[in-house]
C-alpha positions in Angstrom: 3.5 -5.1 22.8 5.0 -5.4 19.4 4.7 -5.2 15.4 6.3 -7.6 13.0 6.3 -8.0 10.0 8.4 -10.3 7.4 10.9 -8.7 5.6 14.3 -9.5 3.8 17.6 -7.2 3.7 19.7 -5.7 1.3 23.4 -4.8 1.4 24.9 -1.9 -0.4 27.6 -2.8 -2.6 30.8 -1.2 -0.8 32.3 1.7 -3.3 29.0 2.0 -5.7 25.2 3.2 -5.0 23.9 -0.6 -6.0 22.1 -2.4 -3.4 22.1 -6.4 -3.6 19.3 -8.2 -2.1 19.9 -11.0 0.4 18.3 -14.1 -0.3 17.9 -14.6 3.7 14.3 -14.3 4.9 13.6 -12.6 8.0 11.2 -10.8 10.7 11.1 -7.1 11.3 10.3 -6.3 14.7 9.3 -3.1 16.4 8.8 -3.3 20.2 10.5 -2.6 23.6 13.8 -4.0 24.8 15.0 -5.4 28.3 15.8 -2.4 29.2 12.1 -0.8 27.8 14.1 1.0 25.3 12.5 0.8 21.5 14.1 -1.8 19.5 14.3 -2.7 16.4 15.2 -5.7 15.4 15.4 -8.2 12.1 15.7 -11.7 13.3 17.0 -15.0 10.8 13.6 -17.2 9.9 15.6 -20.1 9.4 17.8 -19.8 12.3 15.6 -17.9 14.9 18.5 -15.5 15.4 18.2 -12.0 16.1 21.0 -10.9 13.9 20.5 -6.9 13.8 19.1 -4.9 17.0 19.1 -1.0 16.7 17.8 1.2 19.9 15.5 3.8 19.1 17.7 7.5 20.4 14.4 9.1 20.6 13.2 7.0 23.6 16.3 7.8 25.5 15.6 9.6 28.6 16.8 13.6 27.9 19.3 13.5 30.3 21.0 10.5 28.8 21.3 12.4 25.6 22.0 15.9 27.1 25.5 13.6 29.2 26.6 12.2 25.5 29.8 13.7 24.5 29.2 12.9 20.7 28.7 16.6 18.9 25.8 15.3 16.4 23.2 12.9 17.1 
């Protein structure tokens, strides 16, 4: 199961606190991955591309988290 919902993106202006809007229109998806991690993703309406996935760090299992070496999560 999943939720989308269309949505565009923005882009913060490298240097400054502005933040440009795209003019591409997209699909904001919530729902489970391949490897039934939580993903979410913002696919390309034109294109049907998924162009961004992030993994949810929260739906890792413990153990994945606990054998990270990075100090701050």
């Amino acid at each position: 199961m999943s939720l989308s919902v269309k949505a565009g993106r923005s882009y913060r202006v490298t240097g400054t606190n502005r933040v440009e809007p795209s003019t591409t229109k997209g699909t904001l998806a919530l729902g489970p991955g391949e490897e039934g991690l939580l993903h979410l993703t913002w696919k390309n309406r034109e294109t049907d591309s998924v162009e961004d996935v992030r993994v949810n760090i929260h739906s890792l299992p413990r153990s994945v988290l606990i054998a990270c070496d990075i100090p701050r999560i």
